[in-house]
C-alpha positions in Angstrom: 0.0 0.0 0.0 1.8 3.2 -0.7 2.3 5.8 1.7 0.0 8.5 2.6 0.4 11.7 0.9 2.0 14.1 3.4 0.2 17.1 3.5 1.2 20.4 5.6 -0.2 21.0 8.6 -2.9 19.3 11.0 -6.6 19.0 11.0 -9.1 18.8 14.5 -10.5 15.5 15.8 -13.5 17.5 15.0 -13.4 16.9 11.5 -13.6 13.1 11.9 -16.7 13.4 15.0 -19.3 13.4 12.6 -18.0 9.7 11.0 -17.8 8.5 14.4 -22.0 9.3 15.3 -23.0 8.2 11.6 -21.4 5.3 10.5 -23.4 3.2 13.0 -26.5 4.4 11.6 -24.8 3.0 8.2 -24.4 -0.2 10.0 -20.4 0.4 9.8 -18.6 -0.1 13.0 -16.5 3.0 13.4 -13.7 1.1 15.4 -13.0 -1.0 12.6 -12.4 2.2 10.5 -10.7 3.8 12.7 -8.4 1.8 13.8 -7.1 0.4 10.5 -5.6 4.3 11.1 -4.4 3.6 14.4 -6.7 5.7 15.6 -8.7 5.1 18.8 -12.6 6.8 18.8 -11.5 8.2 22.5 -8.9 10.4 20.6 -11.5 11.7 18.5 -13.8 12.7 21.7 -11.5 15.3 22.9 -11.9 18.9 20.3 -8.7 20.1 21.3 -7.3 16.7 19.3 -4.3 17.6 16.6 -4.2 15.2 13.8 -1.9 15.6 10.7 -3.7 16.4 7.5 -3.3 12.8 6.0 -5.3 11.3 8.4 -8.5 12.9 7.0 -7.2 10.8 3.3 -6.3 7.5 5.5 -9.8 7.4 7.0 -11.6 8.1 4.0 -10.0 5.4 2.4 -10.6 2.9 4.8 -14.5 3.7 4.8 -14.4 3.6 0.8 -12.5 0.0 1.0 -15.0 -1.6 3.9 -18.1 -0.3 2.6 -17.4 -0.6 -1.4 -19.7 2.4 -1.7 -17.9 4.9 -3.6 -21.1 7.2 -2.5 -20.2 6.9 1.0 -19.5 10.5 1.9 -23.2 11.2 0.3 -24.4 8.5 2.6 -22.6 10.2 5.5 -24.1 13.6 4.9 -27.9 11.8 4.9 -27.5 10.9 8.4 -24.7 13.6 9.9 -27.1 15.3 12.7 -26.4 19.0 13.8 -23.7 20.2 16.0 -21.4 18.0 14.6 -18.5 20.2 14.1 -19.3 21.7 18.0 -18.9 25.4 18.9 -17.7 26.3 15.1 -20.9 25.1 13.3 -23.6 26.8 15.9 -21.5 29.9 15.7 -22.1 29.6 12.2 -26.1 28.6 12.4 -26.6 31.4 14.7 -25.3 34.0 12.6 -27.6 36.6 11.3 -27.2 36.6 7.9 -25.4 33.7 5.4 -22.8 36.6 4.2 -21.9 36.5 8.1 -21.9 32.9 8.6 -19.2 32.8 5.3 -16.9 35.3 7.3 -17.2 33.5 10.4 -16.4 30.3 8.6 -13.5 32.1 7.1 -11.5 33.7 10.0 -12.0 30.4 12.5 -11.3 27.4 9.8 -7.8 26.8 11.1 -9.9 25.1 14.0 -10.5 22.8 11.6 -8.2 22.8 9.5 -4.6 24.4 9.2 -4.5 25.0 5.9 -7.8 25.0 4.3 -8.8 28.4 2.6 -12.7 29.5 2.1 -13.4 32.3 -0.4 -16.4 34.5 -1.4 -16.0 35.5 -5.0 -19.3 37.6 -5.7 -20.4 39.0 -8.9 -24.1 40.5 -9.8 -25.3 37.4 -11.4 -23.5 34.9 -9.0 -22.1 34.0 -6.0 -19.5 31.4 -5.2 -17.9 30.1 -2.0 -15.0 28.1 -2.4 -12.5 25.4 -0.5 -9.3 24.7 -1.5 -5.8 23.6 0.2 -2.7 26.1 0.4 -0.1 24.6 -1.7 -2.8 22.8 -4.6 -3.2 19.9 -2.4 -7.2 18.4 -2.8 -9.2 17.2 0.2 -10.4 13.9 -0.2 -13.4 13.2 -3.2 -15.4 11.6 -0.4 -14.9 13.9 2.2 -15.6 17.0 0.0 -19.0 15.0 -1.2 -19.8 14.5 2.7 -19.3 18.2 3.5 -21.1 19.9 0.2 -24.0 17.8 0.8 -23.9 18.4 4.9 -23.6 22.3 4.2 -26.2 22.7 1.3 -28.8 20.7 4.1 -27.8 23.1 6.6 -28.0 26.0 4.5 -31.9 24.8 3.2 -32.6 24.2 7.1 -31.7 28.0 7.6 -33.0 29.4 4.7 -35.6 27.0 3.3 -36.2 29.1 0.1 -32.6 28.6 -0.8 -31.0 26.8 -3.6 -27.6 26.0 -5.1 -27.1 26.9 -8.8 -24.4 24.2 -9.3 -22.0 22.2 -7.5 -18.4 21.9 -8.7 -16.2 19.2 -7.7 -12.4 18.8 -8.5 -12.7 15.1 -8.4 -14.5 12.6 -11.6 -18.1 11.3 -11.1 -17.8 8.7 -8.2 -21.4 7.2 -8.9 -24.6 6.9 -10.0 -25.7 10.7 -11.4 -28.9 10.7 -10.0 -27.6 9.8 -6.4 -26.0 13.4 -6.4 -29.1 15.2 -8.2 -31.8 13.8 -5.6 -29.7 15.2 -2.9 -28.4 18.9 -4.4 -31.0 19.2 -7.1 -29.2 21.6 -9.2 -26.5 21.6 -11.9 -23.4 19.4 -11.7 -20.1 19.7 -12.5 -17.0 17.6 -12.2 -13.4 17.7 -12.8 -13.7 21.7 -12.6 -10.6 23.9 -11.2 -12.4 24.1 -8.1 -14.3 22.8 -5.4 -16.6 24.9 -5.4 -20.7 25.9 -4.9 -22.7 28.4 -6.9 -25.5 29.9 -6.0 -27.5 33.2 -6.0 -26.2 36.1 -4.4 -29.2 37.8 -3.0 -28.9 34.8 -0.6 -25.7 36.2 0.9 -28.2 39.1 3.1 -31.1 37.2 3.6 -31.8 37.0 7.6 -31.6 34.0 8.7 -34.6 33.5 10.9 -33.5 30.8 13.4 -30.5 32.7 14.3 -29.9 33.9 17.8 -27.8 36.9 17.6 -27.1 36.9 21.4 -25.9 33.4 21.2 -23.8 33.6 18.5 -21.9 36.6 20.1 -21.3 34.0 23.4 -19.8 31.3 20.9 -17.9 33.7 18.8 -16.0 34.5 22.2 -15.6 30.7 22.7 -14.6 30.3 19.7 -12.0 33.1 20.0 -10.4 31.7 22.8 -10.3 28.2 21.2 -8.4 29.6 18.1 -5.8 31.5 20.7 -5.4 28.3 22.2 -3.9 26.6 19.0 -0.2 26.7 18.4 0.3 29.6 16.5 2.9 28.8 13.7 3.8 25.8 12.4 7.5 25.1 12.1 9.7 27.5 10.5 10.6 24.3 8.7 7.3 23.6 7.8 6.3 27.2 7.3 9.5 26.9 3.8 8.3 23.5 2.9 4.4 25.3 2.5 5.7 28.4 0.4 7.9 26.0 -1.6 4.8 23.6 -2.4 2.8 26.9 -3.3 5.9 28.5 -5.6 6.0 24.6 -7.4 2.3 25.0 -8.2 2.8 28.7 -9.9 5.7 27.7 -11.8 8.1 29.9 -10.1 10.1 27.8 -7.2 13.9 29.3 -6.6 15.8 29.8 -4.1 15.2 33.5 -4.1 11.4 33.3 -5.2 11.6 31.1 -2.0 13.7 34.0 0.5 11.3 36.2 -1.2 7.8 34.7 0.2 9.6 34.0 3.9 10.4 37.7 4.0 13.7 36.8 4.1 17.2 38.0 2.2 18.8 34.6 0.1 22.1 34.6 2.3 19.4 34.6 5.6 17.0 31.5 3.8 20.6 29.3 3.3 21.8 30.1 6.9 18.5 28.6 8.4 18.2 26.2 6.2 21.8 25.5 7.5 20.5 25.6 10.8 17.6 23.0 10.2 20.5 20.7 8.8 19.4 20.7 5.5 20.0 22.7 1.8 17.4 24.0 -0.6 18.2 21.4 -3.1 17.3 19.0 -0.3 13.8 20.5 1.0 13.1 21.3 -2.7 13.6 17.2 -3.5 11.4 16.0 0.0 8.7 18.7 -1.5 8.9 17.3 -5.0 9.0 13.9 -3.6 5.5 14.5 -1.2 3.6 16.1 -3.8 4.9 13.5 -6.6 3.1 10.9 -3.9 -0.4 12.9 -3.9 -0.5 13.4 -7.3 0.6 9.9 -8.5 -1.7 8.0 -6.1 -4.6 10.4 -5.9 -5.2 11.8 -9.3 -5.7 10.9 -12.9 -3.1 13.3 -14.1 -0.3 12.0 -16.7 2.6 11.6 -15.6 3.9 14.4 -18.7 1.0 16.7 -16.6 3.2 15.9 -12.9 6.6 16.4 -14.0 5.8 19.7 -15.6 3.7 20.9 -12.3 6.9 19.5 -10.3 9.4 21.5 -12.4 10.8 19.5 -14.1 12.8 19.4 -17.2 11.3 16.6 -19.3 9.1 13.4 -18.1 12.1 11.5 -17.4 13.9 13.3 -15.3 10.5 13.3 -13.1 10.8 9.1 -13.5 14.5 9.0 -12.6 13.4 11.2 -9.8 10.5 9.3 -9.1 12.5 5.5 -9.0 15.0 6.9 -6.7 12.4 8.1 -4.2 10.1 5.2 -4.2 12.0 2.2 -5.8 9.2 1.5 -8.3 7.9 3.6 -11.2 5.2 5.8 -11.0 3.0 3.3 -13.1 3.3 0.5 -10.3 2.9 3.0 -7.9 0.2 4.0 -9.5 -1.6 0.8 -9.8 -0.9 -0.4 -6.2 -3.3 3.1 -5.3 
């Protein structure tokens, strides 16, 4: 079985709560997923829980290989119940309007999620709200099923008038078609550039009737004093290894592109580098080498497609690369996924 991808940062045990109260109801034992993760459901009971961002792949997988429902994060959003995300999600339900539940979602996500970014791109015909991973890394197809459907039911809870205009999903079709309309109802589309849902922007005001203004200015302190509780940086180690996975995917990694983005002169980047026992050339292989992983194992891209996101010079550099890393070729690797 080939490694998990390693992804920056950590996500909460939160994120992984709501698999723990619905798989039952599925008639999945949540131990038995869990722990072919080595991960124990009492770890998952306590919110201030740490977990590094590939768990949230390694779980995901081992729900898709005991159930053999590629659907299953559809399934999970059916019977998900509220509250399942704790103090974040009713800060968000108890926010006055949708537009303020968005920024709420947006300045507290690193409880949830380290490096997850949410953007509001509005236009007059069109609203969007957006997820994606610093550094081009995808959240799992599953998991981004499970929460799309999970926020679209919350959102018609809150506003029952309220609709999508389409869902976009990075990921191919994982199923039956009309599976995903009975549940979103609205325009599909996969393989975008995005994960992504549209929908109309007059929504983005609308007073959310159930919301309890009072109460949501009690959580948003809680919540505060959560996020303050959180480590504050990463690593400086991990901190370069983010910027440089970010400068790969615009084309433009270098050692002073690199110094550049750290706020940092070139002769300062080497030293510390120095420091953390290791070189540029080095970091930029182990970076290469993590996102070769992720993109070999959990995508359809060619292997032409990798090399040249990677930097590359020409496909066989990348497979020289690639043999010395894993001792196999990214075909087999490929295949054992």
């Amino acid at each position: 079985m080939p490694r998990a991808p390693a992804i920056p940062g950590t996500i909460s045990s939160l994120q992984l709560q709501p698999l723990v109260h619905a798989l039952p109801t599925l008639g999945i034992d949540p131990e038995r997923v869990f722990g072919r993760c080595g991960l124990r459901l009492e770890q998952l009971a306590d919110a201030s829980v740490r977990l590094p961002a590939s768990a949230e792949f390694e779980v995901w997988d081992a729900l898709l290989e005991l159930s053999g429902d590629p659907l299953i994060g559809l399934r999970v959003a059916d019977v998900v119940g509220p509250g399942a995300l704790g103090a974040y999600e009713y800060l968000l339900r108890h926010s006055i309007t949708l537009r303020a539940a968005i920024e709420r979602a947006q300045r507290y996500v690193r409880l949830i999620d380290d490096h997850t970014i949410m953007t509001l791109i509005e236009s007059p015909e069109q609203a969007l709200l957006r997820q994606e991973r610093q550094g081009g890394y995808q959240h799992p197809a599953a998991g981004t099923e499970c929460l799309f459907a999970t926020v679209f039911r919350i959102l018609h809870g809150l506003l029952p008038d309220a609709f999508a205009q389409e869902m976009r999903f990075r990921h191919r079709q994982l199923g039956d078609l009309r599976e995903y309309t009975r549940r979103f109802g609205c325009k599909l589309r996969f393989e975008h550039a995005y994960d992504e849902i549209a929908f109309d922007p007059a929504y983005l005001d609308r007073t959310m009737e159930l919301a309890d203004p009072r109460l949501g200015q009690v959580l948003e302190e809680q919540v505060e004093r959560m996020l303050r509780e959180l480590p504050h940086e990463n690593p400086w180690s991990q901190r370069a290894r983010t910027q440089l996975a970010r400068l790969l995917t615009e084309g433009a990694a270098s050692l002073p592109r690199l110094a550049e983005s750290m706020h940092m002169s070139t002769r300062t980047l080497r030293r510390r580098l120095l420091e953390q026992r290791t070189s540029y050339k080095q970091l930029l292989d182990e970076v290469r080498r993590d996102i070769a992983y992720y993109y070999v194992s959990r995508t359809d891209e060619s292997f032409d497609q990798i090399a040249g996101r990677l930097g590359f010079a020409d496909t066989s550099a990348f497979y020289r690369a690639f043999k010395r890393w894993s001792e196999t070729t990214p075909a087999a690797y490929r295949g054992r996924a």
